[in-house]
Structures are given as structure tokens and as C-alpha cells.
KOLGU-4560 file (N, C-alpha, C; in nm, 3 decimals, padded with zeros to 5 digits):
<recs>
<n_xx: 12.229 n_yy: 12.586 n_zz: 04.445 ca_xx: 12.246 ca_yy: 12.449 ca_zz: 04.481 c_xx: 12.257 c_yy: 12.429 c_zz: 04.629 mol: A seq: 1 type: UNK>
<n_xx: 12.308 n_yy: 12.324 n_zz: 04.640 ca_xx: 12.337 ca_yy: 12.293 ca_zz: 04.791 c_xx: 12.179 c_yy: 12.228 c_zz: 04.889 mol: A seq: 2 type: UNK>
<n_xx: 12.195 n_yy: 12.224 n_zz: 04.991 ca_xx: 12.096 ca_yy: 12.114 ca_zz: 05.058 c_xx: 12.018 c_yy: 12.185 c_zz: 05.127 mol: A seq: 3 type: UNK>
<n_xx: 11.920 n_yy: 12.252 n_zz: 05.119 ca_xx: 11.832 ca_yy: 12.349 ca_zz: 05.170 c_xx: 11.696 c_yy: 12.311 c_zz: 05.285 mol: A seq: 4 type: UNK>
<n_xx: 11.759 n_yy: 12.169 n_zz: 05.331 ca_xx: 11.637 ca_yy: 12.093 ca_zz: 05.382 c_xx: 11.619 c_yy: 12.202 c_zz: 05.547 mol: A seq: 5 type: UNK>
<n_xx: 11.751 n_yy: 12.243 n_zz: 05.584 ca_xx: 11.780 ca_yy: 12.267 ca_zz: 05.713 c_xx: 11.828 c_yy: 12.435 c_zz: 05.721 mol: A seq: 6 type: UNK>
<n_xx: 11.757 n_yy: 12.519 n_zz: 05.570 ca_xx: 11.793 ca_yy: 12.622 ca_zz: 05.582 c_xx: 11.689 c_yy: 12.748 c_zz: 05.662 mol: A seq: 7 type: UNK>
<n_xx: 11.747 n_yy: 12.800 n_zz: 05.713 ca_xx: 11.594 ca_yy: 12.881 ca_zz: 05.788 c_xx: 11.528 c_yy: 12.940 c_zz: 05.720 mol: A seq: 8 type: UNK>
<n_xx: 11.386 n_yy: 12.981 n_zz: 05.763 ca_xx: 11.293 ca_yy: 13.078 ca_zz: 05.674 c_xx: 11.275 c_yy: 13.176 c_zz: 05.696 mol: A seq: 9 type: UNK>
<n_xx: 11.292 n_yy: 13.236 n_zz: 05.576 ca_xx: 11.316 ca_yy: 13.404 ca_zz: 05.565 c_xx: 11.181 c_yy: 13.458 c_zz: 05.504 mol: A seq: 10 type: UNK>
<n_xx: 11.152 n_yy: 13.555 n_zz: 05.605 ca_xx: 11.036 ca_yy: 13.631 ca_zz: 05.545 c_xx: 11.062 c_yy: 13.690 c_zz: 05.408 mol: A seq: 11 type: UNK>
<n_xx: 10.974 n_yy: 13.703 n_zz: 05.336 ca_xx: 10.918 ca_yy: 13.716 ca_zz: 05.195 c_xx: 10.790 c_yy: 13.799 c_zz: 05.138 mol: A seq: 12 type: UNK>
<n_xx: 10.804 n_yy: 13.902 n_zz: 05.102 ca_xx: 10.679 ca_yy: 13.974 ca_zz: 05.046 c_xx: 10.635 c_yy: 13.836 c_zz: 04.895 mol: A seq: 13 type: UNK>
<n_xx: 10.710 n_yy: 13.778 n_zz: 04.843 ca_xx: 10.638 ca_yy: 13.686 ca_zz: 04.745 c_xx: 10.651 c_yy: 13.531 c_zz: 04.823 mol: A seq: 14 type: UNK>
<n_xx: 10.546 n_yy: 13.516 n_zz: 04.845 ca_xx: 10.492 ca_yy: 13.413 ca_zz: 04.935 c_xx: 10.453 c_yy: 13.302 c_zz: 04.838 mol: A seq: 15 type: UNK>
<n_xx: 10.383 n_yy: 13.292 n_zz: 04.756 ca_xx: 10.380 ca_yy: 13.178 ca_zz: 04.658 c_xx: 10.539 c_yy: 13.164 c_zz: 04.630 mol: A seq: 16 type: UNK>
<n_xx: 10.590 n_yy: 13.275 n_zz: 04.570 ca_xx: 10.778 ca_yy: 13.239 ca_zz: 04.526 c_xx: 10.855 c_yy: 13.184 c_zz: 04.619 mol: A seq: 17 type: UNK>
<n_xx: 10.851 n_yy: 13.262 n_zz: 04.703 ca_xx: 10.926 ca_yy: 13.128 ca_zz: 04.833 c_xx: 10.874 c_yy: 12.987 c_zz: 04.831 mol: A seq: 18 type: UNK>
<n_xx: 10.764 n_yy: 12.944 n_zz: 04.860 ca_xx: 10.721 ca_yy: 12.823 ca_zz: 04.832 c_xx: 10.764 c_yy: 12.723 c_zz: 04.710 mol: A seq: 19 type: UNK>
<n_xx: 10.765 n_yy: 12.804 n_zz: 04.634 ca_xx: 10.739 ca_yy: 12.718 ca_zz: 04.495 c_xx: 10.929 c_yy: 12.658 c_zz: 04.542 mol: A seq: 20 type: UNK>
<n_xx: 10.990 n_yy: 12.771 n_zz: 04.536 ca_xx: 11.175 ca_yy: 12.769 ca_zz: 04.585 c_xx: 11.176 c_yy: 12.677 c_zz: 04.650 mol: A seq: 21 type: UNK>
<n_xx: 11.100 n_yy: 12.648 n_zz: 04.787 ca_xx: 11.112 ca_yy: 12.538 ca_zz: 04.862 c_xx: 11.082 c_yy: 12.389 c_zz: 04.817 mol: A seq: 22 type: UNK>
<n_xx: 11.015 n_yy: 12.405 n_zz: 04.783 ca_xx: 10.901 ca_yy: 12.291 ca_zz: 04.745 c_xx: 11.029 c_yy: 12.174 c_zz: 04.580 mol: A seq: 23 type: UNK>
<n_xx: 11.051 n_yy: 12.335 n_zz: 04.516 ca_xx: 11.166 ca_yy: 12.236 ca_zz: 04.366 c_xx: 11.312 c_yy: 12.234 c_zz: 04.450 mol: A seq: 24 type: UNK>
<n_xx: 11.311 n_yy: 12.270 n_zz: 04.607 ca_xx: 11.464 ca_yy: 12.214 ca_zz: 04.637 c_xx: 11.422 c_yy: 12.137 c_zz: 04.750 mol: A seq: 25 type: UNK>
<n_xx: 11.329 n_yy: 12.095 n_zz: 04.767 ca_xx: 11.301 ca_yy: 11.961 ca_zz: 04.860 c_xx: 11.345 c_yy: 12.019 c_zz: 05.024 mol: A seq: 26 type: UNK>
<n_xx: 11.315 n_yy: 12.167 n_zz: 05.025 ca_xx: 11.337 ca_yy: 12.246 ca_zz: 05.140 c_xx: 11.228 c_yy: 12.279 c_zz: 05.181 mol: A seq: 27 type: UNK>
<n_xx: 11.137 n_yy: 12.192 n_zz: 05.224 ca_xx: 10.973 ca_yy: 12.227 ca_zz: 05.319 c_xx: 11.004 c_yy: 12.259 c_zz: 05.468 mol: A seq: 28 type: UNK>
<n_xx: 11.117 n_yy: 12.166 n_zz: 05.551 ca_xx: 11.117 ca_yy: 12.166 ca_zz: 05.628 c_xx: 11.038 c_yy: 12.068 c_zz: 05.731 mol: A seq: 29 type: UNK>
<n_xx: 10.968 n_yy: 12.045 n_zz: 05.679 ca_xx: 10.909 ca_yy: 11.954 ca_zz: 05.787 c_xx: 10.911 c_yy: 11.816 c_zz: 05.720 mol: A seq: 30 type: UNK>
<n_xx: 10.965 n_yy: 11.760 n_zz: 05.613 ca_xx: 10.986 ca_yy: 11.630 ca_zz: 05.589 c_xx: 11.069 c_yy: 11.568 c_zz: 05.657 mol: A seq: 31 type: UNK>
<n_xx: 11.150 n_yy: 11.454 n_zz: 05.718 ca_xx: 11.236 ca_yy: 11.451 ca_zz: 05.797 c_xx: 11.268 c_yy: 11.302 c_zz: 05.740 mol: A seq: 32 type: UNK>
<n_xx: 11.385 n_yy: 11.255 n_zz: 05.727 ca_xx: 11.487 ca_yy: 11.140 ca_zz: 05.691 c_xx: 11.413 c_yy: 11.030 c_zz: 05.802 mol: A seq: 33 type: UNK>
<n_xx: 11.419 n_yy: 11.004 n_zz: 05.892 ca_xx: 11.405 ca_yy: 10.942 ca_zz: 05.988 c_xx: 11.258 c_yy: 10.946 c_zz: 06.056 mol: A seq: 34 type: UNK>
<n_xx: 11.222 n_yy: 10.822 n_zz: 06.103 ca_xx: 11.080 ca_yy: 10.817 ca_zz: 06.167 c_xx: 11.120 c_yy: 10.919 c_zz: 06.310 mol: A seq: 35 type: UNK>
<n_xx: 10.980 n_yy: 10.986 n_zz: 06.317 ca_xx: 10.975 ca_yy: 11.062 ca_zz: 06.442 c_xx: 10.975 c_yy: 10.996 c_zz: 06.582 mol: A seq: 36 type: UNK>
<n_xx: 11.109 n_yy: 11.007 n_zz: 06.676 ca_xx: 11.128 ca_yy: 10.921 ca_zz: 06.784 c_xx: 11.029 c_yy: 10.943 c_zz: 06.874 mol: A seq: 37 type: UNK>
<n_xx: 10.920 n_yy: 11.025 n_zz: 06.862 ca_xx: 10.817 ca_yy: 10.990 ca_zz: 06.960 c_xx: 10.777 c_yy: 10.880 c_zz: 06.958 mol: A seq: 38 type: UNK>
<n_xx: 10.714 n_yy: 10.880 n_zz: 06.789 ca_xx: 10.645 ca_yy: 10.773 ca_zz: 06.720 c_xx: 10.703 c_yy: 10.664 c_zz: 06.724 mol: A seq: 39 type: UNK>
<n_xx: 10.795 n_yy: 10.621 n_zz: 06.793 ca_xx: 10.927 ca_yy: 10.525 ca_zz: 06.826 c_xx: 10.885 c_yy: 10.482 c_zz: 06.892 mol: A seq: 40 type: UNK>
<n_xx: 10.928 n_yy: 10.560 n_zz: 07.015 ca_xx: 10.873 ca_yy: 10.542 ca_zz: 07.153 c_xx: 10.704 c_yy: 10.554 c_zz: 07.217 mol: A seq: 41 type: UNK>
<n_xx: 10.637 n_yy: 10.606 n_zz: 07.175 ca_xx: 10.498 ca_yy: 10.558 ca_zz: 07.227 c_xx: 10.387 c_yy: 10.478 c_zz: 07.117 mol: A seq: 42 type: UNK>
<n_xx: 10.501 n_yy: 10.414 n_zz: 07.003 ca_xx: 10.381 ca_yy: 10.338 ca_zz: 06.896 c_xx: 10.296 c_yy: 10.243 c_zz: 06.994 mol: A seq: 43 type: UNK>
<n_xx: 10.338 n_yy: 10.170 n_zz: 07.100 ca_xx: 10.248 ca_yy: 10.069 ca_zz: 07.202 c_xx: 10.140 c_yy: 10.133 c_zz: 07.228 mol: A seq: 44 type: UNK>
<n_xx: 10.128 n_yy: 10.276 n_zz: 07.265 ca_xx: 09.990 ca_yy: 10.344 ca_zz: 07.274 c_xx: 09.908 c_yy: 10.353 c_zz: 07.181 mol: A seq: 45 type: UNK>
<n_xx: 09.968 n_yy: 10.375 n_zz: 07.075 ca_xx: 09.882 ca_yy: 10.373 ca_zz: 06.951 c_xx: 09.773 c_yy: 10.249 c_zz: 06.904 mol: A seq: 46 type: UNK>
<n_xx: 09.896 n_yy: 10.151 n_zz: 06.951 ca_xx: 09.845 ca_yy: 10.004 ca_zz: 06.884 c_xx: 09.823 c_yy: 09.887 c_zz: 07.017 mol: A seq: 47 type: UNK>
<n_xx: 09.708 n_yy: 09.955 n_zz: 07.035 ca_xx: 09.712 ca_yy: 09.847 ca_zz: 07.177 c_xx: 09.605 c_yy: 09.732 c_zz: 07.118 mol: A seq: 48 type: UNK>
<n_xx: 09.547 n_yy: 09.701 n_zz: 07.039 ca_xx: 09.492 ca_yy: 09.555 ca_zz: 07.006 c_xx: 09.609 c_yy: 09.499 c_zz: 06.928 mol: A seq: 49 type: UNK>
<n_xx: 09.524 n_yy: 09.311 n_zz: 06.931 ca_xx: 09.645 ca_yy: 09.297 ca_zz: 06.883 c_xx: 09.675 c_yy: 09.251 c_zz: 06.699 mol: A seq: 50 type: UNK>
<n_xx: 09.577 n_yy: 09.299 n_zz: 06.699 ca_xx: 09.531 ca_yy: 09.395 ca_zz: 06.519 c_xx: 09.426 c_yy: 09.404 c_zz: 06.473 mol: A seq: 51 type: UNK>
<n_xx: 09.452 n_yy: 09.422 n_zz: 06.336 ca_xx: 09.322 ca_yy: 09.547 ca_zz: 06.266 c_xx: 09.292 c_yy: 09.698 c_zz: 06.329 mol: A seq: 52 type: UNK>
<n_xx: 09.448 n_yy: 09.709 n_zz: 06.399 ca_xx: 09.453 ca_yy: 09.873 ca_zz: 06.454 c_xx: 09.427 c_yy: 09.948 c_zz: 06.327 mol: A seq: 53 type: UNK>
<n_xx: 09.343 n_yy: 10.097 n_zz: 06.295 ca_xx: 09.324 ca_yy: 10.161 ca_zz: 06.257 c_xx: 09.390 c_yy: 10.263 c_zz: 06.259 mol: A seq: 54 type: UNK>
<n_xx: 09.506 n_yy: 10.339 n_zz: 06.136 ca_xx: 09.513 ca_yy: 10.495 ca_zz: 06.200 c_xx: 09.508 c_yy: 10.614 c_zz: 06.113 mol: A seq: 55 type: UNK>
<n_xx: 09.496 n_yy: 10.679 n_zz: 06.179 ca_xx: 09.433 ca_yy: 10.819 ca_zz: 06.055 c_xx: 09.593 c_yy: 10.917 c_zz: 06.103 mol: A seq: 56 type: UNK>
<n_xx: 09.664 n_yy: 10.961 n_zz: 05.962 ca_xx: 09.752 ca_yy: 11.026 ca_zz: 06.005 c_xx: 09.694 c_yy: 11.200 c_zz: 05.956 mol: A seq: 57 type: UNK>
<n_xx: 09.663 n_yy: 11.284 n_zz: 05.981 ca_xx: 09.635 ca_yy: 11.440 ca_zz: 05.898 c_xx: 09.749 c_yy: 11.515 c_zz: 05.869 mol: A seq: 58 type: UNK>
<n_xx: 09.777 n_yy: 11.465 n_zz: 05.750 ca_xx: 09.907 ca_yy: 11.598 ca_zz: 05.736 c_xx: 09.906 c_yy: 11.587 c_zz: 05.559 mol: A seq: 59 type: UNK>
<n_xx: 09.965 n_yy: 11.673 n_zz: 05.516 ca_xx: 10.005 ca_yy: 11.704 ca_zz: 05.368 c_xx: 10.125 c_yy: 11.611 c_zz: 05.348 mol: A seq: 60 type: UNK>
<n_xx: 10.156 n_yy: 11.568 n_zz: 05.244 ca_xx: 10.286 ca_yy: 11.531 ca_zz: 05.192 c_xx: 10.323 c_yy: 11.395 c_zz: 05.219 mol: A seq: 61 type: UNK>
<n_xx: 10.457 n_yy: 11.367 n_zz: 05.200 ca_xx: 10.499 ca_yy: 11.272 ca_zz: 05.238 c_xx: 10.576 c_yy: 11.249 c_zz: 05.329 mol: A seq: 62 type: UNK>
<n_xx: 10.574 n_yy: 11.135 n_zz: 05.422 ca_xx: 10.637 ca_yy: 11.096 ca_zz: 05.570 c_xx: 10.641 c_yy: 10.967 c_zz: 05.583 mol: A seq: 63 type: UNK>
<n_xx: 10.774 n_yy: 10.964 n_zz: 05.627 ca_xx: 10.849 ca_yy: 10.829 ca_zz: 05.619 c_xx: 10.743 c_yy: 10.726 c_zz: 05.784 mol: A seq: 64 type: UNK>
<n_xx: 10.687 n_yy: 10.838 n_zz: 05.895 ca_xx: 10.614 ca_yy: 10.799 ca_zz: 05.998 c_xx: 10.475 c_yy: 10.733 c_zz: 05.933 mol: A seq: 65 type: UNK>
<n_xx: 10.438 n_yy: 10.712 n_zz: 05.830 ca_xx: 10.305 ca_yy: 10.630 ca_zz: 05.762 c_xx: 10.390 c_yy: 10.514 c_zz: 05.742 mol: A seq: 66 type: UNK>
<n_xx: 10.482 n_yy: 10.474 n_zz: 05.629 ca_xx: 10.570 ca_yy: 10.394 ca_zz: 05.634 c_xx: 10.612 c_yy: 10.284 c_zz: 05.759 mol: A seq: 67 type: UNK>
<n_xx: 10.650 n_yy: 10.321 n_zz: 05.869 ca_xx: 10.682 ca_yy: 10.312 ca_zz: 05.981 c_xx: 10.530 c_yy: 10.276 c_zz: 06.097 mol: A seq: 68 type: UNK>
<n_xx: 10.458 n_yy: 10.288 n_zz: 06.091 ca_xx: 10.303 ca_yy: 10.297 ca_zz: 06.112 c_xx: 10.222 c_yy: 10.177 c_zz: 06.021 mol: A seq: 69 type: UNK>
<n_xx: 10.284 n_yy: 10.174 n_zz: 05.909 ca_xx: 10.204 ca_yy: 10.028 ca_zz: 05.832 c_xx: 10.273 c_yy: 09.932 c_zz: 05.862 mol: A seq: 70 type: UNK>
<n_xx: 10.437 n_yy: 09.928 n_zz: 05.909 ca_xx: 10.492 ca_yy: 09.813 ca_zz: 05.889 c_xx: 10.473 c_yy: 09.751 c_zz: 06.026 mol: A seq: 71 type: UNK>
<n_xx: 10.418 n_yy: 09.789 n_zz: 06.088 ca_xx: 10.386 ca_yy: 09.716 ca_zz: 06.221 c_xx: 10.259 c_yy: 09.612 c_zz: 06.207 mol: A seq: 72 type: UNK>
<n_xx: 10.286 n_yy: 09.504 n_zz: 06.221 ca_xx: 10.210 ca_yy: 09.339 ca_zz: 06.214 c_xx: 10.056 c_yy: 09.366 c_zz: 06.293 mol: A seq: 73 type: UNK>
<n_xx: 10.056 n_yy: 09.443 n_zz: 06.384 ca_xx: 09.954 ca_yy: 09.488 ca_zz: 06.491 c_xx: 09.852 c_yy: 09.604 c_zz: 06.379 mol: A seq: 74 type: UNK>
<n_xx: 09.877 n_yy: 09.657 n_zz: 06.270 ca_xx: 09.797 ca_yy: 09.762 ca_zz: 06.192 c_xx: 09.752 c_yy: 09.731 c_zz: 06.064 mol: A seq: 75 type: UNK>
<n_xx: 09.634 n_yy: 09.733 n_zz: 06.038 ca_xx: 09.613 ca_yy: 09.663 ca_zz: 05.931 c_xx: 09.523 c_yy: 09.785 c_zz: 05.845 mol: A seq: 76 type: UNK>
<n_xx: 09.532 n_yy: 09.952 n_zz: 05.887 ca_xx: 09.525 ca_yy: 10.038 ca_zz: 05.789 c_xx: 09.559 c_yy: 10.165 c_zz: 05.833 mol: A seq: 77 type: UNK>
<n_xx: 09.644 n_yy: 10.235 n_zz: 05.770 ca_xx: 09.680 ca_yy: 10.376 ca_zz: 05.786 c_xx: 09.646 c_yy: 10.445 c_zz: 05.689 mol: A seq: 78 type: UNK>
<n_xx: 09.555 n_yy: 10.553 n_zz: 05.709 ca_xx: 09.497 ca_yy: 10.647 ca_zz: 05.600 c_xx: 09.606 c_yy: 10.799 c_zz: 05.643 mol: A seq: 79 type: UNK>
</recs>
């Protein structure tokens, strides 16, 4: 048990098994509670018209920074 979001990673000869461990205790590591304060601070760069901004995010999973990225009035699609 316990909260494994912030536990470090330990090398592993079973590499799928670690994963799978991570993955059913919501311990990836790179998901994060909070929008990323870059993405805070330089969204004006991102979205410089003043809409139908376009943005392409590339990553696996889920992130609260797409969320945070649509709700801006200036974006009218985040893939």
C-alpha cells in the first residue's frame, strides 16, 4: 500500500513486472497533480492569436496540462 507516486526507481531484471507494479499503483511518475508551471508561465507564447489556436501535445497518458491548454478561450483544439 501506501502512495507510490513519488517513490524512486529501482532497477529490475523484470521490466514488464515493474511496470505493470507501477502502472496498478498509479506510480508512473511522470503524471503530476498540478498543471506544469512552465505551461503557466509561457502559455502567451503558445497562444498568440486571438483564437482557433491549434495544439498538438505528444505524450502517452493522461495530463492534467491538456485540460489546462483547452480551457483557455484563445484555443479552440488540443490533440
Amino acid at each position: 500500500g501506501g502512495n507510490m507516486a513519488n517513490a524512486p526507481v529501482t532497477i529490475t531484471d523484470d521490466v514488464q513486472g515493474f511496470w505493470a507494479a507501477r502502472w496498478s499503483g498509479a506510480a508512473l511518475g511522470w503524471h503530476k497533480r498540478d498543471v506544469n508551471p512552465h505551461l503557466q508561465n509561457y502559455n502567451e507564447l503558445l497562444v498568440e492569436k486571438d483564437e482557433g489556436n491549434r495544439i498538438f501535445v505528444p505524450l502517452c497518458g493522461k495530463s492534467v496540462d491538456m485540460a489546462y491548454l483547452a480551457s483557455n478561450p484563445k484555443v479552440s483544439h488540443v490533440v
